[in-house]
N, C-alpha and C positions, 0 to 999 in steps of 0.2 A: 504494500500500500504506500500510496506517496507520501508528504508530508505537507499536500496542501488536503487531499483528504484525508490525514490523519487529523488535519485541525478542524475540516469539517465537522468529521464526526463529532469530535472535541464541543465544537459548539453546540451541533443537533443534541447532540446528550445536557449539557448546559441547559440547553432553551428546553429540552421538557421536563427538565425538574426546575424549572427557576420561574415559570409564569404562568402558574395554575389558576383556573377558577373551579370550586366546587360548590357543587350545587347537588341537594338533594330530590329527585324527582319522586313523587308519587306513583308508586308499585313499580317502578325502575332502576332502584338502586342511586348509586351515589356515580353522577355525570361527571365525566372529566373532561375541560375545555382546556387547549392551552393555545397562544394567538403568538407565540414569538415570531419577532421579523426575519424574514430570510433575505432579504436585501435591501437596499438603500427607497426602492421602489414600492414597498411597501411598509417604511418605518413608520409613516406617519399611521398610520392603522394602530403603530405600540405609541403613540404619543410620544415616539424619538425623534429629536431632527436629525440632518444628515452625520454632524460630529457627535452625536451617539448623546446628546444633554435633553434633560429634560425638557418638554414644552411648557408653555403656562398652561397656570391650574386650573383655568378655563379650559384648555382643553382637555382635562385629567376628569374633567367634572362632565363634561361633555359625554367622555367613552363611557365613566360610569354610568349614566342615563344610558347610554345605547346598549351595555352588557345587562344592563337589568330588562331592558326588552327581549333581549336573546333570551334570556334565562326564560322571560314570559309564552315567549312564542317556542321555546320548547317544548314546555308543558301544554301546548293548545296543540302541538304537532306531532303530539305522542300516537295520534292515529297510524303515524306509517309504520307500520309493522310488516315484518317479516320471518322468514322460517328455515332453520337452518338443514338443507339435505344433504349435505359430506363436507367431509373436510378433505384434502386432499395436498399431498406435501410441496414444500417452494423451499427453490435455492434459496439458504438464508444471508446468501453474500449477494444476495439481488438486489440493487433498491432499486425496487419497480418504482417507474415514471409511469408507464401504459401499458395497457392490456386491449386487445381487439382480437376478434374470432371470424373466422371466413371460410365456408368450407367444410367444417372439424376443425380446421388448424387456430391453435389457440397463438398467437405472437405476443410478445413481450418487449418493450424498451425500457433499458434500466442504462441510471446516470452514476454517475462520479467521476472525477477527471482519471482518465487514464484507465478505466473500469467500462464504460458505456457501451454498451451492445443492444444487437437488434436479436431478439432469439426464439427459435418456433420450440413450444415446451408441448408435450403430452401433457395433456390435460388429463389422463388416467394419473398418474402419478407423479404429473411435475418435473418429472426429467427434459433437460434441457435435446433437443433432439438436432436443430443446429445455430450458425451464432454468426454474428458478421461482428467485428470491434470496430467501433469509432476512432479516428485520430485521439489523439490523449489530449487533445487543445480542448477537446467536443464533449461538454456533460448532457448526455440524452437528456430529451423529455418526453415526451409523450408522444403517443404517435395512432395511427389512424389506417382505415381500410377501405380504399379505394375501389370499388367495383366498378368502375365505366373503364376505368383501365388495370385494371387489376394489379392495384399497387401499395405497396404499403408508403405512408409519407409521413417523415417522423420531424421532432421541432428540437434544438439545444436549446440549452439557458439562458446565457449572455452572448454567445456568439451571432445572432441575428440571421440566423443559417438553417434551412431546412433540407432535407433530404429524402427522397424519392426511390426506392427499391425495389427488384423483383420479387415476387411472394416465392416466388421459387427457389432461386438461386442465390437471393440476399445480392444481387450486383446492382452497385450504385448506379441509377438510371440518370437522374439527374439532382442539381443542389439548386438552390434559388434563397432570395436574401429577403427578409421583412421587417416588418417595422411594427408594435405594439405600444400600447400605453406608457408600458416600462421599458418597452426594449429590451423584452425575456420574453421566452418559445415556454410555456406550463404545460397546459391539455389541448387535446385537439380531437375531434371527432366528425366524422360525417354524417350530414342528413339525408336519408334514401330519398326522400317525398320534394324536397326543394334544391336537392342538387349542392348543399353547399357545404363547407367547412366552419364548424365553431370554434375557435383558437381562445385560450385563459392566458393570463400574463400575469398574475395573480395579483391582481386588482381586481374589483368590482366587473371590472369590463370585459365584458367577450367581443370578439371580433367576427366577423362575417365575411368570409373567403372564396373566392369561385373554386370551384372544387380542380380546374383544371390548371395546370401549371403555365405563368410564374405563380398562379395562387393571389391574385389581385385582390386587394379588400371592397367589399363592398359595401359595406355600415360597421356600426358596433352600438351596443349595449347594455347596459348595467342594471349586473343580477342586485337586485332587492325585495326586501318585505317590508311589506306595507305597514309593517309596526317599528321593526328594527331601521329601518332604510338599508341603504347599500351594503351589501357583503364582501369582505375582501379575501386574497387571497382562494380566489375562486383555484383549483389545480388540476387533475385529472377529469375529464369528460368523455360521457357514454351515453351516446341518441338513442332513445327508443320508439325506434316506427310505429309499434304498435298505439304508445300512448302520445305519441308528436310531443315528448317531452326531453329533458338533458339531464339525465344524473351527473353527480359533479361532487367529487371531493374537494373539501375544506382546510386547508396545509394545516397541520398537527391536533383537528375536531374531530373526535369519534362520529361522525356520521355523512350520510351521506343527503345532498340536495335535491330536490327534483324543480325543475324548472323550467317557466313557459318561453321553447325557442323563439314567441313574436315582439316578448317586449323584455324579456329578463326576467320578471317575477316567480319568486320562490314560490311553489303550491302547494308541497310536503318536505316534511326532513325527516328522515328515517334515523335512528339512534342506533349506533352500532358496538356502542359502548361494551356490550356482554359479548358480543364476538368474541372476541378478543382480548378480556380486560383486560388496562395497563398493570393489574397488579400481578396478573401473572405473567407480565413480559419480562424480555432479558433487558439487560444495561443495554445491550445492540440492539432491540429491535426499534425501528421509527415507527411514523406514523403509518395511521390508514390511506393507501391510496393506491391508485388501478380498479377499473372496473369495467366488464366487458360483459353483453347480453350475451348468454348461454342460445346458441342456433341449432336449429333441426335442417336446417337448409339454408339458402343463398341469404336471404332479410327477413325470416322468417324469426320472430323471437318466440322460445315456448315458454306455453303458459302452463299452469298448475292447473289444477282440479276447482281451484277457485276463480280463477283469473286472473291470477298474477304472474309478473313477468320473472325470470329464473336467470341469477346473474350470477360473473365470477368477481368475486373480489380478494385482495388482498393488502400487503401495506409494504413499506420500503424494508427491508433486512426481515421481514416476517419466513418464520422457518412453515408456515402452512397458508394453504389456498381456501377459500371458501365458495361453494356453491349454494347461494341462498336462495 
């Protein structure tokens, strides 16, 4: 491991034991939130400015008003439930950025300088089946499944660089440059019914993208609820046809968003706290993030016996996979 990901880590373990909020919810146990900043682009979210000093207490008073609405509309959005059908094992030297399925083939984009790969895993047990490595300059993020060209196209961090690959052969088809809120590649997912790319930069804001390369932007928008206002740190995204909705990871919150592709607005949050509790994780594992509709066919997502949609989730250094 390097030793600029050795500080990584260094800090990721820091930020999640250094900025907790707990909150105890009614018949759910005891919620773990934690909102540390992962870059300069989203400090003002921690009421940091850029040389790391406090802001005014107006603003400290501010966030508190806003965390107490979070807290609020948790407990109003205890409805999203779900059901756990396997667990299923994950390299635990992966930190998953994305998960997308096409096919059977489940794919995977995981980050860290010098560590970042694109890799097709069995989805029976998780083994890694093959892998392409990114330059060491390049920390994957998330990445996405192309059907009009049958492609997979993945985002980095800071490097403002995306990349375009065969689902077959993992050979770089082509690269292309962008531009976000922050100037960071987070999540990225496709929508089957409108043709287009959702891109996160982990600000509030998604991006809207022509699905064909160079990947042109065509609006953007910002995720909010209507109690809370804007949500930052928006990360990993996964479209679901069936419901014309975006599930969406929250960098270092147990849970997952569900939200309307036409204007941003949050509609459910599903609590994923007991997945996984942090109390029974290692000093290595990170957060929750990756999530990919479980397919029976080409856009086809399955549903359960009830109606609901069946997904794969997991989280960065997580030594297990979840099919919920």
């Amino acid at each position: 491991m390097t030793v600029v990901n050795s500080l990584k880590h260094v800090r990721m373990i820091f930020a999640a034991f250094s900025f907790y909020f707990l909150l105890v919810l009614p018949n759910a146990g005891i919620l773990i939130l934690c909102g540390p900043s992962k870059s300069h682009a989203v400090a003002e979210e921690m009421n940091i400015s850029p040389n790391g000093e406090a802001q005014a207490a107006t603003s400290d008073q501010e966030e508190g008003r806003k965390q107490g609405k979070f807290r609020k509309r948790r407990r109003e959005f205890l409805n999203g439930q779900y059901e756990l059908i396997k667990v299923i094992p994950h390299d635990s030297t992966a930190f998953t950025q994305g998960l997308t399925l096409h096919h059977g083939k489940l794919y995977e984009s995981t980050g860290m300088y010098g560590e970042s790969q694109v890799r097709q895993l069995d989805r029976s047990n998780g083994n890694v089946i093959q892998s392409y490595d990114l330059p060491s300059k390049y920390f994957g993020e998330g990445m996405a499944y192309l059907p009009p060209t049958d492609t997979l196209v993945q985002l980095t961090w800071k490097r403002r660089m995306g990349f375009v690959y065969n689902t077959s052969t993992f050979d770089l088809l082509e690269s292309f440059e962008y531009e976000t809120t922050t100037n960071e590649g987070w999540g990225i997912t496709y929508d089957t019914k409108k043709d287009v790319l959702y891109v996160s930069d982990g600000s509030s804001t998604l991006h809207v993208w022509e699905s064909k390369y160079p990947f042109k932007e065509i609006k953007t928008m910002t995720v909010s609820d209507e109690e809370i206002g804007p949500i930052s740190q928006i990360n990993e995204l996964e479209y679901i046809p069936q419901t014309n909705t975006i599930l969406a990871n929250v960098w270092y919150k147990n849970a997952i968003l569900e939200i309307d592709p036409l204007d941003g607005n949050v509609m459910n949050i599903y609590d994923l706290t007991e997945l996984y509790p942090p109390r029974n994780r290692s000093m290595n594992d990170d957060c929750l993030n990756g999530i990919s509709v479980v397919t029976d066919d080409d856009e086809k997502a399955t549903f359960d016996a009830d109606g609901g949609i069946e997904v794969y989730v997991t989280g960065k250094l997580w030594p297990n996979m979840y099919h919920i």
